[in-house]
ZADO-1210 file (C-alpha; in nm, 4 decimals, padded with zeros to 6 digits):
<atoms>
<atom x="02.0150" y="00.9072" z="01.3845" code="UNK" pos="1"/>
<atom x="01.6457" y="00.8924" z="01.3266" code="UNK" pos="2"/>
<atom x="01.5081" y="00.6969" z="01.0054" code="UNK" pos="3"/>
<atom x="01.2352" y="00.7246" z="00.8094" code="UNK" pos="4"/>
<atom x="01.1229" y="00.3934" z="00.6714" code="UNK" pos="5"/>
<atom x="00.8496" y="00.3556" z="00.4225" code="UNK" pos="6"/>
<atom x="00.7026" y="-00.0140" z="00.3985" code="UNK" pos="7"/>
<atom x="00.4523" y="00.1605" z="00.0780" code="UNK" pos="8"/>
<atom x="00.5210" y="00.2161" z="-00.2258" code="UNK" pos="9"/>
<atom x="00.5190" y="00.5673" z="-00.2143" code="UNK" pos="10"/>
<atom x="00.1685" y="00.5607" z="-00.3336" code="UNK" pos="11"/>
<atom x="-00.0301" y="00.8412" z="-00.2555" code="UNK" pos="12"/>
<atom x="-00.3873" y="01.0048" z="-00.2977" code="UNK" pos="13"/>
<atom x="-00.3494" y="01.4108" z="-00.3808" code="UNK" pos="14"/>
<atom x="-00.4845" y="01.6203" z="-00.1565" code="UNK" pos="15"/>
<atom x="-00.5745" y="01.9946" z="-00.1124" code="UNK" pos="16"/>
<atom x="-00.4269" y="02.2597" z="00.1501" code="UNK" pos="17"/>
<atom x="-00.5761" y="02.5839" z="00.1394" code="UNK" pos="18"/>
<atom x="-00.7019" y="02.4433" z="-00.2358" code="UNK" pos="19"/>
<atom x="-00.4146" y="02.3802" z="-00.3779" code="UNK" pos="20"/>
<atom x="-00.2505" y="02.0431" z="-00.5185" code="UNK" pos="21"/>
<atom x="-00.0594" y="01.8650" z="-00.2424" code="UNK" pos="22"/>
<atom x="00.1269" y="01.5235" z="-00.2718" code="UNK" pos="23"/>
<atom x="00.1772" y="01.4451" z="00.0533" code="UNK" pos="24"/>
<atom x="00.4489" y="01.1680" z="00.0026" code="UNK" pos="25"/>
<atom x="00.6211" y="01.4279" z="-00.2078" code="UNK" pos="26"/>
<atom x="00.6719" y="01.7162" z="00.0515" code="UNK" pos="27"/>
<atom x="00.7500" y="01.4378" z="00.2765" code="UNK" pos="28"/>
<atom x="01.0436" y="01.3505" z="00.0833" code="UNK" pos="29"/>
<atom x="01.1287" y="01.7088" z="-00.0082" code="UNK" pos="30"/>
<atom x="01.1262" y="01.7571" z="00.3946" code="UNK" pos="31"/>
<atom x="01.3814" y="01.3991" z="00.3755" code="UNK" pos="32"/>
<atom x="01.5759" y="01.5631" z="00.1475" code="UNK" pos="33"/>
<atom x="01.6436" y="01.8532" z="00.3070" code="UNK" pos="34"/>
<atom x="01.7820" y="01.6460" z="00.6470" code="UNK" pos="35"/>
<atom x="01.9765" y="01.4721" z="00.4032" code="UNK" pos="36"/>
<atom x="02.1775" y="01.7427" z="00.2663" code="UNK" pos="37"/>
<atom x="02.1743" y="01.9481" z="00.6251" code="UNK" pos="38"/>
<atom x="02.2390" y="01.6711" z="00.8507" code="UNK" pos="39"/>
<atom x="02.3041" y="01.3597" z="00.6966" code="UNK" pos="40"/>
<atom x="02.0114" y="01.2051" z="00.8049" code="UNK" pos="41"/>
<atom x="01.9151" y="00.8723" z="00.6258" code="UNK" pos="42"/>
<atom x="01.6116" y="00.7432" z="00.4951" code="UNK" pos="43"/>
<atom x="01.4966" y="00.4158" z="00.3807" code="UNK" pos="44"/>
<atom x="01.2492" y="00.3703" z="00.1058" code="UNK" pos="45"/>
<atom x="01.0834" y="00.0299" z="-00.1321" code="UNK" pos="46"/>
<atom x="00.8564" y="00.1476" z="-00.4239" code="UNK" pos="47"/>
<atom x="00.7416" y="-00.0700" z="-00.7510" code="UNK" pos="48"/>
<atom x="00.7770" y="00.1875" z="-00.9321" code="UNK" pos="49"/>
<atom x="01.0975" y="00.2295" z="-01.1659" code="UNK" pos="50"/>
<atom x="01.2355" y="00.5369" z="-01.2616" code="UNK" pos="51"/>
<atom x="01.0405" y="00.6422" z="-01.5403" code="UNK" pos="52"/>
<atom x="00.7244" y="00.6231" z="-01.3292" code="UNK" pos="53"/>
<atom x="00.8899" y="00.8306" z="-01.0593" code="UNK" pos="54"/>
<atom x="00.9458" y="01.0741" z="-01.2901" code="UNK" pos="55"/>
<atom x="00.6236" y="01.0903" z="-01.4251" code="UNK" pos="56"/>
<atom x="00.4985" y="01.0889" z="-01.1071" code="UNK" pos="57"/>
<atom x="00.7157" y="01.3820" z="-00.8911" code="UNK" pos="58"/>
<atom x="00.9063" y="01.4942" z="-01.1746" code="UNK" pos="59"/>
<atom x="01.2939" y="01.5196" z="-01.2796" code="UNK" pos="60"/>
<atom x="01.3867" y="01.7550" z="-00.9763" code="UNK" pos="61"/>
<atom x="01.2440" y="01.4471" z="-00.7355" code="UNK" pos="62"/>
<atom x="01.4209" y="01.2043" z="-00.9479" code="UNK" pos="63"/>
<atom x="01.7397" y="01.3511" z="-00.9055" code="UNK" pos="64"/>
<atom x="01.6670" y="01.3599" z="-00.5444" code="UNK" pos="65"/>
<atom x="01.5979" y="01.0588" z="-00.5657" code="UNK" pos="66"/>
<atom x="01.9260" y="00.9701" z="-00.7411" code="UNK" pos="67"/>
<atom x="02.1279" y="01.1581" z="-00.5157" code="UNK" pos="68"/>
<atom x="01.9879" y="01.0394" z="-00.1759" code="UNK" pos="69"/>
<atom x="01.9191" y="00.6295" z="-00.2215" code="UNK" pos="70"/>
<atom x="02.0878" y="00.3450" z="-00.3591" code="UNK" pos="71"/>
<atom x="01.8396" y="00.1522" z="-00.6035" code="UNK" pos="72"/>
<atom x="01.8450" y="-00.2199" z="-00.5987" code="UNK" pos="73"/>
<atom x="01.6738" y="-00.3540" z="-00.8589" code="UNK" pos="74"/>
<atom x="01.5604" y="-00.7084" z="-00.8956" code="UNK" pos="75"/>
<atom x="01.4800" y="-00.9141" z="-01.2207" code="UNK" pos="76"/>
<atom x="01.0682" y="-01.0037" z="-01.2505" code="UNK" pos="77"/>
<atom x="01.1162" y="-01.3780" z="-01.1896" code="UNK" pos="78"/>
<atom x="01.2327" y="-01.3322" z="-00.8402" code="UNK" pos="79"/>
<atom x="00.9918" y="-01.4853" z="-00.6162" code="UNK" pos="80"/>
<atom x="00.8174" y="-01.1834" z="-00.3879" code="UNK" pos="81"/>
<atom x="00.9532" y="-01.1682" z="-00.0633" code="UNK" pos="82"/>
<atom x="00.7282" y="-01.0112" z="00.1594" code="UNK" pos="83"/>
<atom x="00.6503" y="-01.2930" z="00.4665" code="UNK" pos="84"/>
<atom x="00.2619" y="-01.3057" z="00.4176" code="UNK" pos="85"/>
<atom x="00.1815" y="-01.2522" z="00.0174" code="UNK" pos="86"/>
<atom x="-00.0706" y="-01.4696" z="-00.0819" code="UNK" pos="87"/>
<atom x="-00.1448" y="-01.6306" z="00.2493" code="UNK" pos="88"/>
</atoms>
């Protein structure tokens, strides 16, 4: 099955389409969503943000879309980063 797989952070810059607001990464996900629920589709996502900020962010619809299509793993703020080349 294809995969999506975002290696941001689900940062984006708003745009404009026809002038209105667009986040891009937002109907991206909404798009995601949507071959989640038809077809099972997976997608992988990271993002520094935490839940809150996601909210604040897309709103509580996304977050519950959010809820209902990952698993969040969650690590503590001591654990070293683990990307290969941070900080070289």
């Amino acid at each position: 099955m294809p995969k999506m797989l975002s290696t941001g952070t689900l940062q984006e810059i708003d745009t404009q389409h026809y002038g209105n607001k667009c986040k891009v990464m937002e109907q991206i996900m909404l798009a995601r969503y949507e071959l989640f629920i038809q077809k099972g589709i997976i997608t992988h996502a990271t993002s520094s943000m935490n839940t809150l900020a996601l909210e604040e962010r897309y709103g509580a619809g996304m977050r519950s879309r959010f809820r209902e299509m990952f698993n969040k793993i969650g690590f503590p703020k001591t654990t070293p980063d683990k990307r290969k080349n941070h900080l070289q």
